[in-house]
ZAMARGU-4260 file (C-alpha; in steps of 0.2 Angstrom, whole numbers, plus 5000, padded with zeros to 4 digits):
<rodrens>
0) 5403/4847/4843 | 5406/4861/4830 | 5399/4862/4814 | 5407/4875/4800 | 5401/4880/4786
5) 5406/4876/4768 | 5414/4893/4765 | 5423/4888/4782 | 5413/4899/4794 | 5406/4893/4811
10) 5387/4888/4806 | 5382/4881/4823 | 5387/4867/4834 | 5378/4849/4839 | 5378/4834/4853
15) 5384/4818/4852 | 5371/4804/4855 | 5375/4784/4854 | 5381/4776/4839 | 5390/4789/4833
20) 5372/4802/4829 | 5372/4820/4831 | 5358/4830/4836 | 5358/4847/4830 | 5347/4862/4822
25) 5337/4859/4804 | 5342/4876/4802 | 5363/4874/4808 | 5361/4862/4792 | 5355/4873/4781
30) 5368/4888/4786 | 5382/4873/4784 | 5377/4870/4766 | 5373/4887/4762 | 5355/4884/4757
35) 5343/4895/4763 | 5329/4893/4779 | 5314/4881/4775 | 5319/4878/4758 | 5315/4861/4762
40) 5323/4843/4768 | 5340/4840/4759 | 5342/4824/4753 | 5344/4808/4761 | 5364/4806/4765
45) 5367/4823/4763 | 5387/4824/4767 | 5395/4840/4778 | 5408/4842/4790 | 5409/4840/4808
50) 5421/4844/4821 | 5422/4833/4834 | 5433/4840/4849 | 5447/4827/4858 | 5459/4828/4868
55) 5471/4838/4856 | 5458/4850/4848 | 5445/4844/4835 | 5445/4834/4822 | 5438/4836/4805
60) 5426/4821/4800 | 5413/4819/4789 | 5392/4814/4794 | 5378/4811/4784 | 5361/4821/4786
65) 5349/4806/4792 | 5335/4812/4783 | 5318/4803/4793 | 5323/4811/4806 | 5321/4830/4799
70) 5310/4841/4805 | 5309/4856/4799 | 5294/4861/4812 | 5305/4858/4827 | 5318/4863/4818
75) 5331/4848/4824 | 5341/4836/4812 | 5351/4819/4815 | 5366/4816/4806 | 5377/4801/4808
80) 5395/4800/4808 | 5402/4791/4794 | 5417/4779/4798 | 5435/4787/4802 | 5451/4788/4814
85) 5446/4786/4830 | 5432/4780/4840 | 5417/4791/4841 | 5414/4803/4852 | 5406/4798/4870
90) 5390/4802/4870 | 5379/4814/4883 | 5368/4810/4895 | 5351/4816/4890 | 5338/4822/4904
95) 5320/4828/4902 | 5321/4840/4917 | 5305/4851/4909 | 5290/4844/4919 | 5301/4845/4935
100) 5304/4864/4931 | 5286/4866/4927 | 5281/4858/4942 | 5292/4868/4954 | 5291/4882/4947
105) 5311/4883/4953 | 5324/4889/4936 | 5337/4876/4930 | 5355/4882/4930 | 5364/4878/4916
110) 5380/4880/4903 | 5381/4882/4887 | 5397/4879/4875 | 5393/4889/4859 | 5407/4895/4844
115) 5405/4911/4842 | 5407/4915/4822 | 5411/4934/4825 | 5426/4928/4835 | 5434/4917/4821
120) 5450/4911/4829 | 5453/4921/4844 | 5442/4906/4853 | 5446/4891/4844 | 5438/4880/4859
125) 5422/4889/4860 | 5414/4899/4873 | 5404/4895/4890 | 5389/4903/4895 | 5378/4903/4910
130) 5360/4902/4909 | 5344/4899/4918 | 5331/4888/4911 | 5315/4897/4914 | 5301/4885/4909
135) 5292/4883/4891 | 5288/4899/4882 | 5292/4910/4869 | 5286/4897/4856 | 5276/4880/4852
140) 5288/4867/4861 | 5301/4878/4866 | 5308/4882/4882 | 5313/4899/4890 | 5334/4903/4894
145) 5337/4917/4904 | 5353/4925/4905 | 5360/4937/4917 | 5363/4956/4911 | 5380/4955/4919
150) 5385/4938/4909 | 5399/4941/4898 | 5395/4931/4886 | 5379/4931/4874 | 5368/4920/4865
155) 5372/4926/4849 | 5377/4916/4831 | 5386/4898/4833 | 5376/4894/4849 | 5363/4886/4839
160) 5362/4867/4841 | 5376/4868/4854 | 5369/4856/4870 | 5363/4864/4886 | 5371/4855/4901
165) 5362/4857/4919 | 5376/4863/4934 | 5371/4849/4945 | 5374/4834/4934 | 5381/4839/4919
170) 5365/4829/4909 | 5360/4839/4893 | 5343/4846/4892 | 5341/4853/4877 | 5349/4862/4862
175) 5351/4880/4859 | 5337/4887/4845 | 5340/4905/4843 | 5342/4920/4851 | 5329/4934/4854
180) 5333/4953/4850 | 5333/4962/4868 | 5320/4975/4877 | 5335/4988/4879 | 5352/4993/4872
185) 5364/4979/4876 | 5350/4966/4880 | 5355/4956/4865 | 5357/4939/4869 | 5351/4937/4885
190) 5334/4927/4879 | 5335/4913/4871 | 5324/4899/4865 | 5328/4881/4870 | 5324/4864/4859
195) 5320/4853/4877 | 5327/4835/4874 | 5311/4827/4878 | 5302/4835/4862 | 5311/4828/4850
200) 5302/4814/4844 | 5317/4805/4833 | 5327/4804/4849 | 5314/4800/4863 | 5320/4780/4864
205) 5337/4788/4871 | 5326/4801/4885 | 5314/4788/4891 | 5319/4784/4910 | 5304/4772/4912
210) 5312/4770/4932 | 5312/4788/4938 | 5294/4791/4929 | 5288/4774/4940 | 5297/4783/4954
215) 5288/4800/4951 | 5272/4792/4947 | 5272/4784/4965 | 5280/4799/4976 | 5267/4811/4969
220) 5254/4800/4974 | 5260/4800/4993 | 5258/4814/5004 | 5273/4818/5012 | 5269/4818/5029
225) 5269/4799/5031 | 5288/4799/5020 | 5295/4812/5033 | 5307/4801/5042 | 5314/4796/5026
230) 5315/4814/5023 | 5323/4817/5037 | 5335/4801/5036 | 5342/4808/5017 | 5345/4825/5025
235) 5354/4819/5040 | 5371/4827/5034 | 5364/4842/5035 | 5358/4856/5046 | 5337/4856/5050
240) 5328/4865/5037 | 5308/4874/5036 | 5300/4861/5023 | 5281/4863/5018 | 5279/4851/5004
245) 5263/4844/5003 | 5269/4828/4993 | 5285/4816/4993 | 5288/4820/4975 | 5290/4839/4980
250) 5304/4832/4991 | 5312/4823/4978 | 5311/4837/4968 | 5320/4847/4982 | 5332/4834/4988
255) 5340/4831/4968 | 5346/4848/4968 | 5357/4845/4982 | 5375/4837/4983 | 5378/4818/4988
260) 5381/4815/5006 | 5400/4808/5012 | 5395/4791/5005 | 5393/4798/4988 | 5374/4791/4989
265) 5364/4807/4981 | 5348/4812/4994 | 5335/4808/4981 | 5340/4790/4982 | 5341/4789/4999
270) 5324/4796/5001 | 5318/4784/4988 | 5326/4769/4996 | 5318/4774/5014 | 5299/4776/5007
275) 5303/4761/5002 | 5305/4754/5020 | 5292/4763/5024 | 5279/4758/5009 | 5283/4740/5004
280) 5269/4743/4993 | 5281/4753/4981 | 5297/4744/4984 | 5298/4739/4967 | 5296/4757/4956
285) 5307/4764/4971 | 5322/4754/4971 | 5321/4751/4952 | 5325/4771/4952 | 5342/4767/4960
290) 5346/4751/4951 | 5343/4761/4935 | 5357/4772/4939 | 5378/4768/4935 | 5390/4768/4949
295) 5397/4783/4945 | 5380/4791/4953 | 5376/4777/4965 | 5390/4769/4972 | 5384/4751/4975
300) 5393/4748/4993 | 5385/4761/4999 | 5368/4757/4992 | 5369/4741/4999 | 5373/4748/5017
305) 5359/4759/5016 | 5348/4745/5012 | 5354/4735/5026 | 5347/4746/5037 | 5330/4747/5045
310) 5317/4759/5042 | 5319/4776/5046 | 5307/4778/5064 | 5298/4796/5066 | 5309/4808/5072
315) 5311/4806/5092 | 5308/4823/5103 | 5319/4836/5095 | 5331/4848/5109 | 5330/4867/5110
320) 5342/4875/5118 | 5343/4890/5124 | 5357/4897/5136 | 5358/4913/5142 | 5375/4918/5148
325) 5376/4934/5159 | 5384/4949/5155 | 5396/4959/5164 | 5395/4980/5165 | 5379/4990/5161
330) 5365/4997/5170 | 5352/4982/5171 | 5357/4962/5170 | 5359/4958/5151 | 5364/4940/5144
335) 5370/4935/5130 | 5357/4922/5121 | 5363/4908/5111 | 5352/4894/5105 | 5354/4879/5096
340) 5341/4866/5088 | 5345/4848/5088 | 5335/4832/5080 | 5337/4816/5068 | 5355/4819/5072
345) 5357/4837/5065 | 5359/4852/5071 | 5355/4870/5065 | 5371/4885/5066 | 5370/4892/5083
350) 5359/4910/5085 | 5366/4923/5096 | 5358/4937/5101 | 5361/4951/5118 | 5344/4955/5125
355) 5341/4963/5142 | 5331/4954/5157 | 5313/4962/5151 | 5316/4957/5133 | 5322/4939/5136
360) 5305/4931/5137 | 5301/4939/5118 | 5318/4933/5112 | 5317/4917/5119 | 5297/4914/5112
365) 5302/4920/5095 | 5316/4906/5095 | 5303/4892/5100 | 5293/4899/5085 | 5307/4897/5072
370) 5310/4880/5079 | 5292/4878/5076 | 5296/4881/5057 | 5313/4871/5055 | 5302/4855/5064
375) 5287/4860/5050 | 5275/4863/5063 | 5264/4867/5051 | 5248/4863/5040 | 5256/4849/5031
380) 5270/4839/5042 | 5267/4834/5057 | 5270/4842/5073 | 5288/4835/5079 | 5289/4833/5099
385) 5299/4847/5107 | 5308/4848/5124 | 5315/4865/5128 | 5331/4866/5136 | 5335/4883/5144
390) 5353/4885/5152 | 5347/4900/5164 | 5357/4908/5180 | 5352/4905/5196 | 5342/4921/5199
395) 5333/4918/5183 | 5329/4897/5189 | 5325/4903/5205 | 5312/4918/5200 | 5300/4905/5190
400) 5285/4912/5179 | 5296/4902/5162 | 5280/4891/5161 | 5269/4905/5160 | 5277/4913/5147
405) 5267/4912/5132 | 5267/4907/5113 | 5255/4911/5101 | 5241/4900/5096 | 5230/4896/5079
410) 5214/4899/5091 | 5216/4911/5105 | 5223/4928/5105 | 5232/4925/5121 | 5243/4913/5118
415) 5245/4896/5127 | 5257/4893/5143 | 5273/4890/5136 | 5273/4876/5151 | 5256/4869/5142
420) 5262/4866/5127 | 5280/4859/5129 | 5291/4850/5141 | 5300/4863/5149 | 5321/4860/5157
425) 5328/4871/5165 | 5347/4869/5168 | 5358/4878/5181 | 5370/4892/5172 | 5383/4890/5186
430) 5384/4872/5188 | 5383/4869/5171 | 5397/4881/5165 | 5404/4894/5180 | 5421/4888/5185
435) 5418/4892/5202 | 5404/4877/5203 | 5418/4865/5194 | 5416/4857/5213 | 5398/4854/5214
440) 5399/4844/5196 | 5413/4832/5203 | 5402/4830/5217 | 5388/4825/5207 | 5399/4813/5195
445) 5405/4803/5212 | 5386/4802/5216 | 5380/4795/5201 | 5397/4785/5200 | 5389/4778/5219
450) 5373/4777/5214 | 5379/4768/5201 | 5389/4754/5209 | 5375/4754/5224 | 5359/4753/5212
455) 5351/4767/5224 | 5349/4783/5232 | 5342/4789/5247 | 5329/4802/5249 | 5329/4820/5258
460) 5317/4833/5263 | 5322/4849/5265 | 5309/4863/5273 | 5311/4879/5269 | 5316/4887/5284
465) 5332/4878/5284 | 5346/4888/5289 | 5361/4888/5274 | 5373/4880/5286 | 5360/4864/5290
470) 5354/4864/5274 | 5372/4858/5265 | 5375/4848/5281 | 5360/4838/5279 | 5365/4834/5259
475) 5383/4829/5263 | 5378/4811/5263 | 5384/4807/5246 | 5370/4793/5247 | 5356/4805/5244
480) 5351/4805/5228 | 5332/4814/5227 | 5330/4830/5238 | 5312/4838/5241 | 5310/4855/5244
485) 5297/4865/5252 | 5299/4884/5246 | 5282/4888/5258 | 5271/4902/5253 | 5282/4915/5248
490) 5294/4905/5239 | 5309/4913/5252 | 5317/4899/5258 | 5317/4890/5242 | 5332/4901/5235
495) 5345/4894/5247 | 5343/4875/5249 | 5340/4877/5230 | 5357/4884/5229 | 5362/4872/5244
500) 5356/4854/5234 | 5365/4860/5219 | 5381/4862/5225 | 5381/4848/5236 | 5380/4840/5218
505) 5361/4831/5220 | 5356/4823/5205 | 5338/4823/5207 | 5326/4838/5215 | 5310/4841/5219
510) 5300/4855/5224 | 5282/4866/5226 | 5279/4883/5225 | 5263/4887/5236 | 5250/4900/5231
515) 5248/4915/5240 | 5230/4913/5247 | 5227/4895/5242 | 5227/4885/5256 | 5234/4869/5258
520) 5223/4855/5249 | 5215/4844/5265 | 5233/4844/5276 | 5225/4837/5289 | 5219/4822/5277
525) 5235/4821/5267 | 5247/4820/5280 | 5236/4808/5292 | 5233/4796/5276 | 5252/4795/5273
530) 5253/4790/5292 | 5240/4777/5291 | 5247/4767/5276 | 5265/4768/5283 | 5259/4760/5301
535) 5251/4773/5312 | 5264/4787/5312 | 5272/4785/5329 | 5282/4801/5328 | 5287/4797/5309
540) 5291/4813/5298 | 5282/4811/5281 | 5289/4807/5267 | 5288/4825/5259 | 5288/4837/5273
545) 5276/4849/5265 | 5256/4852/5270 | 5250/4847/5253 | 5246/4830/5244 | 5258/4817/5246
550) 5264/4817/5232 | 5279/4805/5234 | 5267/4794/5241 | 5256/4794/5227 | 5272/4789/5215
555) 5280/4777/5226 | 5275/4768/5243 | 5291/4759/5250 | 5295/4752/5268 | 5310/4767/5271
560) 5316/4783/5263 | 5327/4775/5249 | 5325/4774/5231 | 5329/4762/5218 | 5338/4767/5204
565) 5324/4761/5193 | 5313/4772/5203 | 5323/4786/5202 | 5324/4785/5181 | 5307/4781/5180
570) 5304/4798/5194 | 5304/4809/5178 | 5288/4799/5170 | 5279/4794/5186 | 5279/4816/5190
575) 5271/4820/5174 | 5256/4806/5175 | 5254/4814/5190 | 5254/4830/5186 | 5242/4825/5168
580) 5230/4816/5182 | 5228/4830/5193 | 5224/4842/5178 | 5204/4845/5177 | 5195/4862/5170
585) 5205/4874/5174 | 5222/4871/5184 | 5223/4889/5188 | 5209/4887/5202 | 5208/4876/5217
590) 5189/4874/5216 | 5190/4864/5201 | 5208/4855/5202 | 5208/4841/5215 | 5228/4841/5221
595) 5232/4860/5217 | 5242/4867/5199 | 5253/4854/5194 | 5265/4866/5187 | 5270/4871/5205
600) 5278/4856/5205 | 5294/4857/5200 | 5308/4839/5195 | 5325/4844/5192 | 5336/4831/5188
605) 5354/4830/5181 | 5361/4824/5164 | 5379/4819/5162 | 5381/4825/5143 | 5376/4844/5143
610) 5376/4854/5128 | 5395/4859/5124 | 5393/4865/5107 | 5379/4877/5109 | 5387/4883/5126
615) 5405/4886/5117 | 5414/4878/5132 | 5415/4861/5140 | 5401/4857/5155 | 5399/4841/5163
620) 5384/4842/5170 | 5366/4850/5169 | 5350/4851/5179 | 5335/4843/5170 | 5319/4854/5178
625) 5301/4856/5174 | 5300/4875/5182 | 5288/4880/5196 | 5274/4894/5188 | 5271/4913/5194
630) 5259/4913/5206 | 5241/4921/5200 | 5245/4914/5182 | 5231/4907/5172 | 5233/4895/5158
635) 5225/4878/5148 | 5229/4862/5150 | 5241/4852/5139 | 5229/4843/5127 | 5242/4831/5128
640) 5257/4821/5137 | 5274/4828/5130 | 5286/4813/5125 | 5291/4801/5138 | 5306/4811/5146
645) 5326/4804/5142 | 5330/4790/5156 | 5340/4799/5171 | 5357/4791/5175 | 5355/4779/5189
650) 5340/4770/5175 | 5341/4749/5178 | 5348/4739/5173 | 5366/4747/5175 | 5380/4737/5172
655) 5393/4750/5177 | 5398/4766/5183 | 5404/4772/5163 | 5383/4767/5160 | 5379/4778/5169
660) 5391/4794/5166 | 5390/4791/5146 | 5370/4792/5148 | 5359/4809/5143
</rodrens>
């Protein structure tokens, strides 16, 4: 509203509140009736002017000063408009937004529409401007406004009483005060001093929002690590973000700055309503805070759909990936390194980056560490399980040594093995994306498609002095579905029947590196003990035709060389107990490890849903592999299991081929 002056000037400006009150400054009703400053409280029923804007420009009416409500102190008035044409003006939204400002620490952006005196009529509508609302200062009970230097317009006379609106719901905070005299030459009006709505005692029945101060009350007494699926469930819509708050109020602090999601649901209420779920303790104080709000802030279908559903679970193994495309031209191999975060349905932009061979390893660790942040690995939430993804060329799959790169650690200076500490997959370049493997992936998709409709696979061992020729000659049966690999000690022969099982399109591989100079673990006893349980040998080749623990045998002990399709989904899970069992001091040395480093073996196994969006072009297939190590590496073991890998295609029950193909 405007307020003018008796002489007709612009004395200041005020907000409309319910039944018909205004709320302005004590001293905007002394410039309107000429009286001077603190000259003390005018009479009760006091009449002046007011201008109450419309739809056509204002209109004159007249109020009465409510004289209880003076105070001369805080220098705020309440006047009442007295009956005429028209209803009254709609009244504004009041919001105590200081101790969220405080608490922060964060500024409020906000508007303010002043009528500037020194203009007269060349803005007959009044004036916007921008502001910042800093925190309480300047004064007892008052509250800092910043402007910005380059802001056009001031704080100057016919601001005062005008209402100051926050940006992100148009709820007023406060009314304008004064205006402070500047540092500088043309620093006038960039300070101001702000009357916050919550320290106006005549008017705190119309502030009080007993449901959000239930809801703060609640949320600032709950650490946010047990809320953070409901954190993650209201920010779904939106890409992952570094948080380190240590409370859920700090996140509902965070999430009501930001825009409603495509429901219209704001985040803050959705986080509310998921603690909810979560603590059924507080379901009351929680929900209340949504109930109390109008539909034009909660639409009520979709508050009821989101209650509908169940409780938010804890966020399921987030995906890294990492794909490094080569390059054509230059001196040395270079690639071009895009990567890609996904979990709790989101996704962060894509990276990009063009690195030579020697610098991948750095690029790629300081990537996992920047995931490390987005997943709030970190001393407050808690860590989020991580499988990394890498989409690597052929000469990069097959040279190994991924495992042993290594990330940085809170207690040792050289790092732990990237192996250790997360699930590794490696995924072939070419047959995931090279236009020339286009006919191993159709291979591959009529295998699963087979395996499938059959509900098995059969299983192949290749050794590795297998000539190229034999080795795609003994993989044509499109029945085969798990290939073993034995790369022998120099890791030589590994390279082509590799190459050989990946274009015949086999879904599922496994193989072992040998260390240089580390015999064989008992081969006599291993391969004699294989014999013996499967009836005395009689010429029968073992299962994995390596000298080294049976290691297929430990997993599975079946009456002929096929697997079921269960078996081959659950091959993924059955590998890594093993591998955790065989893991004792020091998995490095052979003295103290009882079936050799468990990171030379190596499970590749094919997904039908590869990454498109983070490769830029269609694939429809990848390689799902836990890498072999360098030889001569040393690292600690895992303290823990990663997360139980995604089912292969093939897992049981499968009803049909579509099952199988639609599954990652």
């Amino acid at each position: 509203m405007r307020i003018p002056a008796v002489d007709g000037t612009v004395a200041g400006g005020g907000v409309a509140l319910p039944g018909g009150t205004v709320l302005t400054c004590a001293h905007v009703v002394d410039a309107a009736l000429l009286r001077p400053r603190r000259a003390g409280a005018p009479a009760d029923g006091t009449a002046l002017e007011v201008d109450v804007p419309g739809p056509c420009g204002f209109t004159r009416r007249t109020a009465h000063l409510i004289g209880e409500a003076w105070d001369a102190a805080g220098d705020t008035a309440l006047l009442r408009l007295a009956p005429g044409a028209g209803a009254d003006p709609e009244p504004a939204r009041l919001l105590a937004r200081m101790s969220r400002i405080e608490r922060t620490g964060r500024p409020l952006p906000v508007r303010i529409r002043g009528h500037p005196s020194l203009l007269g009529d060349q803005a007959p509508h009044g004036l916007v401007a921008a502001a910042q609302v800093a925190g309480y200062g300047l004064f007892e009970g008052a509250a800092q406004l910043n402007l910005a230097a380059d802001q056009p317009v001031r704080i100057t006379q016919g601001f005062s009483g005008c209402g100051v609106r926050a940006d992100d719901d148009g709820g007023v905070v406060g009314i304008v005060r004064s205006s402070l005299f500047g540092a500088g030459p043309g620093a006038d009006g960039l300070l101001a001093a702000m009357t916050p709505v919550e320290s106006i005692p005549s008017i705190s029945h119309l502030v009080a929002d007993a449901e959000l101060a239930e809801a703060e009350s609640f949320l600032g007494r709950t650490a946010f690590t047990g809320v953070l699926p409901a954190y993650r469930s209201a920010t779904r819509e939106r890409p992952l973000e570094a948080v380190g708050f240590r409370t859920a109020l700090e996140a509902f602090d965070h999430l009501r700055e930001l825009a409603p999601g495509t429901d219209g649901l704001p985040p803050e209420v959705v986080f509310a309503e998921e603690v909810a779920k979560l603590r059924p303790a507080a379901r009351g104080p929680l929900r209340g805070y949504a109930d109390s709000r109008g539909p034009e802030e909660v639409p009520g279908e979709a508050l009821r759909r989101l209650r509908a559903r169940p409780a938010p679970r804890p966020l399921a193994a987030a995906r890294l990936e990492i794909v490094a495309e080569p390059l054509p031209g230059g001196r040395g191999p270079r690639y071009e390194v895009r990567s890609r975060l996904r979990a709790g349905g989101s996704s962060t932009p894509a990276r990009t980056a063009r690195v030579g061979e020697a610098e991948l390893p750095g690029e790629a660790l300081e990537i996992v560490r920047e995931a490390e942040l987005l997943l709030g690995r970190g001393p407050y939430p808690p860590p989020v399980p991580m499988t990394l993804d890498f989409y690597l060329p052929l000469p990069l799959l097959l040279s190994g040594g991924i495992a042993h790169w290594r990330v940085r650690t809170p207690a040792s200076p050289h790092g732990e093995r990237l192996g250790s500490a997360y699930r590794i997959v490696l995924h072939s370049y070419e047959r995931s994306f090279a236009p020339h493997w286009s006919g191993a992936r159709l291979r591959m998709r009529r295998r699963l498609e087979r395996a499938a409709r059959e509900g098995a696979g059969r299983l192949r061992g290749l050794p590795p002095a297998v000539p190229p020729g034999r080795a795609h000659d003994a993989l044509a049966d499109p029945r085969i579905a798990v290939c073993t690999v034995d790369t022998g000690a120099d890791g030589a022969g590994a390279a082509l029947a590799l190459i050989a099982a990946l274009e015949a399109g086999v879904p599922t591989l496994v193989w072992r590196i040998a260390r240089p100079g580390a015999g064989p673990h008992r081969p006599g006893a291993a391969r004699d003990g294989y014999r013996e349980r499967r009836g005395g040998g009689g010429g029968k080749e073992p299962l994995l035709p390596w000298n080294g623990p049976p290691i297929f045998d430990k997993l599975f002990y079946r009456g002929d060389l096929s697997l079921s399709a269960a078996e081959i989904a659950d091959l993924p899970r059955r590998l890594h107990e093993w591998r955790m069992e065989s893991t004792d001091t020091d998995i490095s040395d052979p003295m103290h490890t009882g079936h050799g480093d468990p990171f030379d073996i190596a499970l590749l196994t094919d997904h039908a849903a590869p990454p498109a969006a983070a490769a830029r072009r269609p694939a429809p297939a990848g390689s799902d592999v836990i890498p072999p190590p360098r030889a001569g590496r040393s690292g600690p073991a895992p303290a823990a299991p990663p997360p139980r890998p995604a089912p292969l295609p093939g897992a049981a029950p499968i009803s049909a081929p579509d099952e199988l193909l639609d599954s990652e």
